[in-house]
LUMKE-156862 format. One line per field, with one value per residue (C-alpha): x, y negated, z negated; residue number from 0; residue in one letter. Coordinates in steps of 0.001 Angstrom, whole numbers, plus 500000, padded with zeros to 6 digits. Layout:
// residues N
x [X:...] $
y [Y:...] $
z [Z:...] $
k [NUM:...] $
r [A:...] $
***
This chain:
// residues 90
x [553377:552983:553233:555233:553717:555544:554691:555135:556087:555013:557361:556061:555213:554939:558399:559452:562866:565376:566925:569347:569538:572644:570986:570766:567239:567515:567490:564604:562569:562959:562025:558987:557957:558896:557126:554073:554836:555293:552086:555004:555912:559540:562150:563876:566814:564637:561692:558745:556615:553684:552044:549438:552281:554325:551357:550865:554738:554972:551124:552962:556317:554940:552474:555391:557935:561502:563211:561032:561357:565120:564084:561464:564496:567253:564679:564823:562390:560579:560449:558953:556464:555208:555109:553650:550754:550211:550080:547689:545326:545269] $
y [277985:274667:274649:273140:270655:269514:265879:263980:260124:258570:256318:252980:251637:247937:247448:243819:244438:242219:239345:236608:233968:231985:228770:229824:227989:230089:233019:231813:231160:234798:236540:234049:235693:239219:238983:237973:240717:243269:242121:243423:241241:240606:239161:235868:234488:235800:234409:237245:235811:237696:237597:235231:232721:232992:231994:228907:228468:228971:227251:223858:224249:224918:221890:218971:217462:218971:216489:216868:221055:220764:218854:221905:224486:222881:223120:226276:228953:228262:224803:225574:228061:225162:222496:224114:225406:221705:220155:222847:221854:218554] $
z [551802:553954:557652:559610:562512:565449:565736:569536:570129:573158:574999:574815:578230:577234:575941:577437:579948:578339:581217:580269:582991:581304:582451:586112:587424:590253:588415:586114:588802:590218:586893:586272:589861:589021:585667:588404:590700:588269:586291:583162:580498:580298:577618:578987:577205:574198:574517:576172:578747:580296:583398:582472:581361:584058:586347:584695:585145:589028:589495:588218:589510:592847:592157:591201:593224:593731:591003:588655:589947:588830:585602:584507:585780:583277:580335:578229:578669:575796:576555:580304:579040:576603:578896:581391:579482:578079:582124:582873:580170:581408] $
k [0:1:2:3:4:5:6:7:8:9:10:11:12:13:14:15:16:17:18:19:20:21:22:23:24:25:26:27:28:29:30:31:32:33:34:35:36:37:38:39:40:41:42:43:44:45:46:47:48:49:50:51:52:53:54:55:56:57:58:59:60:61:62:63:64:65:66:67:68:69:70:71:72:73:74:75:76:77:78:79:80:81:82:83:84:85:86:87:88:89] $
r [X:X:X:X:X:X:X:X:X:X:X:X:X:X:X:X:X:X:X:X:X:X:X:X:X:X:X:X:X:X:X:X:X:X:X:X:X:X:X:X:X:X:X:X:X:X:X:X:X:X:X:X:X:X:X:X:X:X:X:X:X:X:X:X:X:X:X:X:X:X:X:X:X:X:X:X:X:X:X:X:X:X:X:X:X:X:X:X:X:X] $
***
């Protein structure tokens, strides 16, 4: 006669929180530095950024002037994440 076993699933803890920012820079700019904050990745309009990319983000927006601030802020957040990772290895 088989047995029956009782089988557990554990929660998983590094699930990305899900944020839509419809094209707010403001509001990208806050998660970028709650992602930091946090040290938690996070889901941005879709694309998941982690701590270590939203550094680079926040090292080169604080780094740049404030046009060029509002240029990187009206970019998608798969476009910032990619551009800001190529000016840092420069």
């Amino acid at each position: 006669m088989p047995t029956l076993r009782t089988v557990y699933f554990a929660v998983e803890k590094d699930a990305p929180r899900i944020r839509q920012t419809d094209n707010s820079p403001q509001l990208k700019l806050e998660y970028f530095e709650e992602v930091m904050k946090d040290k938690a990745s996070s889901r941005i309009d879709g694309v998941v950024v982690d701590a270590c990319s939203a550094q680079i983000v926040l090292q080169v927006h604080s780094g740049i002037g404030k046009g060029l601030q509002r240029q990187l802020l009206a970019m998608s957040v798969g476009k910032i994440v990619n551009t800001c990772s190529k000016l840092m290895k420069k």
